[in-house]
Each structure stands twice: as structure tokens, then as C-alpha cells.
C-alpha positions in Angstrom: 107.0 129.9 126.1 110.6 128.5 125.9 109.4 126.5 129.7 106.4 125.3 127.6 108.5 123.8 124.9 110.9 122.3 126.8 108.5 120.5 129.0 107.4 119.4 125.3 110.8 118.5 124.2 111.4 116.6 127.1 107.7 114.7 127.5 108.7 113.8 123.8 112.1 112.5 124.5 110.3 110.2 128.0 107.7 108.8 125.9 110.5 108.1 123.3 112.8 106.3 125.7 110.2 104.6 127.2 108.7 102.5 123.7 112.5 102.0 122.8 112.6 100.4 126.1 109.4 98.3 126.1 110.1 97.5 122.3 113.0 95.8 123.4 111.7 93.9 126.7 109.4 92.8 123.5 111.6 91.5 121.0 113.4 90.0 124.1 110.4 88.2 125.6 109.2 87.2 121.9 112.3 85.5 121.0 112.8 84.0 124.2 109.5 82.6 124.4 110.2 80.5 121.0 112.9 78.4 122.5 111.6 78.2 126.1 111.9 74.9 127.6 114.2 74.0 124.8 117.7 72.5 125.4 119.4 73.8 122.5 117.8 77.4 122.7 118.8 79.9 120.1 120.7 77.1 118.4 117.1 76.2 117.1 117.9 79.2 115.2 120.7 78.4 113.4 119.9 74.8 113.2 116.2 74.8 111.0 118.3 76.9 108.2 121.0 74.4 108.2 118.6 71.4 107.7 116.7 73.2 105.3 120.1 74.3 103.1 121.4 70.4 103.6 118.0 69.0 102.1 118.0 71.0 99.3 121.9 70.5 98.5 120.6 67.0 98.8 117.3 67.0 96.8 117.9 69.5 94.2 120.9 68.7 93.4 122.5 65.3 93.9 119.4 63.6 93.0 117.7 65.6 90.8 120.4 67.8 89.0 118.3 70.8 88.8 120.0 73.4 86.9 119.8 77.1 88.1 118.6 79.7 84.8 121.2 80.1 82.2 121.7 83.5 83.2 121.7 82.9 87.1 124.1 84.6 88.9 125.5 81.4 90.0 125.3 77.7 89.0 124.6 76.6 92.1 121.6 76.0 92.2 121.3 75.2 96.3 122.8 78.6 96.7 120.5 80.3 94.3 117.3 78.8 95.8 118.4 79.5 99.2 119.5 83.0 98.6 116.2 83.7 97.3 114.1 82.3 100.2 115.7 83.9 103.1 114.0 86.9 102.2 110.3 85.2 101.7 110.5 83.5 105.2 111.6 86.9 107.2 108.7 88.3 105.4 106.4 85.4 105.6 107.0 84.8 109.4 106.4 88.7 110.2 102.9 88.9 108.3 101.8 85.4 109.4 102.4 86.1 113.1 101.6 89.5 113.0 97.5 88.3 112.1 96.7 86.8 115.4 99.4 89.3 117.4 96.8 91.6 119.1 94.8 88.6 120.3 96.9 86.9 121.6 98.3 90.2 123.9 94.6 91.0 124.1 95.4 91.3 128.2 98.0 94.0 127.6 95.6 95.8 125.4 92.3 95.8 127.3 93.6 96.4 130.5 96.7 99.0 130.3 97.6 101.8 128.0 99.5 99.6 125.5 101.0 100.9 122.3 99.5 98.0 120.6 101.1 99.3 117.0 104.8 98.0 118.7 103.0 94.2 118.9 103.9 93.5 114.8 107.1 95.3 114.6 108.3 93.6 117.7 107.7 90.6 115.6 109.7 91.5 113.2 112.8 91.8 115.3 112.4 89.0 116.9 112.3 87.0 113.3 115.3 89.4 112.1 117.2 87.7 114.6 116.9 84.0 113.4 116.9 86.2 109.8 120.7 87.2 110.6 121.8 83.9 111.9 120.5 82.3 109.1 122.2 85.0 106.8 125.2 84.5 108.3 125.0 80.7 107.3 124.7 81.5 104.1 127.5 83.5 103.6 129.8 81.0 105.4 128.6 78.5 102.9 129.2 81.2 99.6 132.3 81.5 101.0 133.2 77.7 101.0 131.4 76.7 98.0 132.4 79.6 95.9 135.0 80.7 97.2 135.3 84.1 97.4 132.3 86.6 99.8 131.3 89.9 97.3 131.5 93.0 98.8 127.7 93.9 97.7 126.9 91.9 100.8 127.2 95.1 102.6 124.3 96.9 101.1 122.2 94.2 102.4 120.9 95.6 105.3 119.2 98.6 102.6 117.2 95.5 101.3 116.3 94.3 104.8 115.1 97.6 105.7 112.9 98.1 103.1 111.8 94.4 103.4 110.7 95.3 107.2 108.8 98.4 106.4 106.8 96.4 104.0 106.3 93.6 105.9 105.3 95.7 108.9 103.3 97.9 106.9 101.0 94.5 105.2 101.4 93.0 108.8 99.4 96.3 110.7 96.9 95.8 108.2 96.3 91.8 108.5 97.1 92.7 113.0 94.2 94.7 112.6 91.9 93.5 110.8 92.0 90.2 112.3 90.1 91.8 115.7 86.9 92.8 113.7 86.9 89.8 111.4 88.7 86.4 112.8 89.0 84.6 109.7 91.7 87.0 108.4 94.2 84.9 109.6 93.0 82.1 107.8 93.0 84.3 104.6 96.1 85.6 104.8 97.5 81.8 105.2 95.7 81.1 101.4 97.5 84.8 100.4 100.9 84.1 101.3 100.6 80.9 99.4 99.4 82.4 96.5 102.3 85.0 96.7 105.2 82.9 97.5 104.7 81.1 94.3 104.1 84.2 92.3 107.7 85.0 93.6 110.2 84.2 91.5 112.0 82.0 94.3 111.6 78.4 93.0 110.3 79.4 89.5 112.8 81.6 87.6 111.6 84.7 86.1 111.7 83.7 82.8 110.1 80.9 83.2 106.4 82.1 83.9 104.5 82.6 80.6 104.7 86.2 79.1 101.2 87.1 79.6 101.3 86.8 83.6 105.1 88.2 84.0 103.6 91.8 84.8 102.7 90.1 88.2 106.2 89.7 89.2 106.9 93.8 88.2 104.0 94.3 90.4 105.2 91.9 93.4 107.7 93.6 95.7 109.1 90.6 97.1 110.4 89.7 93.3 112.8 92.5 93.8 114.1 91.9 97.3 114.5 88.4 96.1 116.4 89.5 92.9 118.5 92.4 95.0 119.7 89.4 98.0 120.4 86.9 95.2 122.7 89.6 93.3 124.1 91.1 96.7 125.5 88.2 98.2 126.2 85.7 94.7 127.6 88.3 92.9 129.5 91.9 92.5 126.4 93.4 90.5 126.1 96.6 91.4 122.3 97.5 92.6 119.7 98.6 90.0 118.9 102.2 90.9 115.6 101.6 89.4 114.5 98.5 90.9 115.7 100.1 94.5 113.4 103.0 93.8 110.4 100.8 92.8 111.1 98.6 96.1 111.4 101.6 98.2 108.0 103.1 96.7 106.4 99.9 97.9 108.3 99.4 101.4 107.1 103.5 102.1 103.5 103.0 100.5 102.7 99.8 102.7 103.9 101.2 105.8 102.2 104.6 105.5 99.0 102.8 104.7 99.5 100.2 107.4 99.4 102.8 110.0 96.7 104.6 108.9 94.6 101.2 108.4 96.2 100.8 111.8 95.2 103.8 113.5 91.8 104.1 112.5 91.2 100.9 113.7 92.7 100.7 117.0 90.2 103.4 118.9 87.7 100.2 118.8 90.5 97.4 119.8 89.7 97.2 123.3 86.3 97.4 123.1 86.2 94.1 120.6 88.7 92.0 122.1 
């Protein structure tokens, strides 16, 4: 008996080894395969956030003067926008990518035993790592515009975390469902839209009417967006409450992206 559960034990700990490893030749190929061919590389990475933060410093306010809320955690408004959509676009690039995933490594799963489930969270790595840079940006700019870097910057990662197992979670779903029905990708394009501006990212919270304002209780990303703007623009210390609501949400999605997941995947290689 003890032979027989060693053997287990140590079949466990191979098969575990072996998806850390391929999960990582993943993330690796993924991200490389974004710049390939490029002369700048994974400058790219750091270079699309830096645009992006320069034409809305530019935009928002030099020539239009756009004032962040009167209870914003800053007064910047650049900073405050930016803050708030560095979140979105990890989560919006994970989903988004994640729909047509399994077709387009429809080779790897038809013709070897693939652990197809590691496609969309290898996708999420990969856009964690222009995430980071990005973040890192940021900071840099807090830090010269402001000042001073709080300290709540280091609870980030919590936020992140919770931000993947969501996004990976509504990304199995979207991965999956796009190999019985192909216009899901299409749909999910029109969903995202829908959501990003039912985030509270360019329109403050306070400014959608009172009769639609349970929509942004309801929307996970509100929080996220709320917990990165106070984390790196402020000392505030995290809401307890909203941390349990977003961690409800992160668990829920994931746990029923993988059973969506699972249930589907027996007929994958059959359909694509």
C-alpha cells in the first residue's frame, strides 16, 4: 500500500512538473511571438503604455482641462484615468484572446494529448508581462508627478490575482464556447464594449444616474479599478468588504470556468 501511494505521489508530482514546464515554454512562445520580427522587441511593451499615458496627458488635460471627481484620490486627472485602465486592458486582452485560443492551437489539440485548459491562462501571463511593465510606468510617473510612491502599492499583486482568476475564469468560458459556436468571438467583442463603459474608468461613479449605479456593485472590474486607483494614488487602506465581494467573483468565475471548461473539452477534438 505505502509502494502504491508513492507511485501516486510521485506520478502526481511528474505530471505537476511537467504542465509547470510546458506552461512556461507557453507564456514564452506567446510573448515572443508578439514581437517577432520586430526591432524593438519587448520595448513594444513598454512603448504602447507610454504613448497611450502621453496622449491623454496631452488630450485630457492641456487641451481640454478635464477635472478628475471632487472626491478623486488625486487631481490628476491623466493619473486617475490611467490608473484605472491598466486593469481593464490586462483583463480585456486575456478574455479577447482567450475566444479564438483553442483554434488557433487546434494542431496541438487534435493531434497530441494537450492540456488544452493551460491555452487561456498561458495568455494571461503572457499579457501580465506587458501588464507589469506598464505598471511599472506608472509608478515611475506617480513618483515624478506626485512626488511621493504609497506604500499600498504593495498589496497590488492581491488585486492582480484576483483580476486573473476572473479573467481566466470568463476567458475558459468564451475559449470554449467559441469551438461549438464561432461567432462567440464576435460577441464577446460587442460584450467587452458594453462592460468597459459600464466600468467606472472614464465615467466616475457618481456620475451614472442613480437608477443604473447597482450595475457597477454588480461589475467586478468596478472594484479592481477602485482598489488599483486607491493602491497606487493613495495610502487608503483596502476595504475589507469590497476585497471579499471581488474575491467572491474572482473564485465564482474560475470555478465555473472550469466546469463550463471541462464539460466541454471531451468533444474539442472531435469539432475542431
Amino acid at each position: 500500500m505505502n509502494s502504491t501511494m508513492a507511485a501516486a505521489g510521485d506520478s502526481f508530482l511528474r505530471t505537476l512538473v511537467t504542465r509547470h514546464s510546458l506552461l512556461y515554454q507557453m507564456v514564452r512562445r506567446d510573448f515572443e511571438q508578439r514581437f517577432v520580427g520586430s526591432a524593438a522587441g519587448w520595448l513594444w511593451s513598454l512603448i504602447h503604455p507610454l504613448v497611450l499615458l502621453l496622449s491623454w496627458t496631452f488630450v485630457f488635460q492641456w487641451c481640454l482641462k478635464v477635472p478628475p471627481p471632487p472626491d478623486a484620490v488625486t487631481q490628476n486627472y491623466t493619473l486617475f484615468l490611467f490608473c484605472g485602465y491598466l486593469p481593464w486592458m490586462l483583463f480585456q486582452e486575456t478574455v479577447q484572446r482567450s475566444a479564438n485560443s483553442l483554434i488557433d492551437n487546434a494542431n496541438l489539440i487534435t493531434k497530441t494529448i494537450f492540456p488544452s485548459e493551460l491555452v487561456p491562462v498561458s495568455i494571461f501571463l503572457s499579457s501580465l508581462v506587458s501588464h507589469l511593465i506598464a505598471l511599472c510606468l506608472v509608478i515611475a510617473m506617480v513618483a515624478v508627478v506626485l512626488h511621493t510612491v504609497s506604500t499600498m502599492v504593495l498589496l497590488l499583486p492581491l488585486y492582480t490575482a484576483l483580476l486573473g482568476l476572473f479573467a481566466i475564469g470568463v476567458g475558459w468560458i468564451f475559449a470554449a464556447l467559441q469551438v461549438y459556436l464561432r461567432d462567440t468571438a464576435q460577441v464577446v467583442v460587442v460584450l467587452l464594449t458594453g462592460w468597459f463603459w459600464l466600468t467606472p474608468i472614464f465615467i466616475d461613479e457618481s456620475r451614472f444616474p442613480e437608477n443604473l449605479r447597482f450595475l457597477i456593485t454588480a461589475n467586478p472590474l468596478a472594484y479592481v479599478v477602485r482598489g488599483y486607483r486607491e493602491r497606487i494614488l493613495s495610502n487608503r487602506v483596502p476595504d475589507l468588504e469590497e476585497l471579499a465581494i471581488l474575491a467572491l467573483y474572482a473564485a465564482g468565475a474560475f470555478l465555473l470556468g472550469a466546469v463550463v471548461f471541462k464539460h466541454l473539452k471531451s468533444g474539442f477534438a472531435d469539432v475542431l
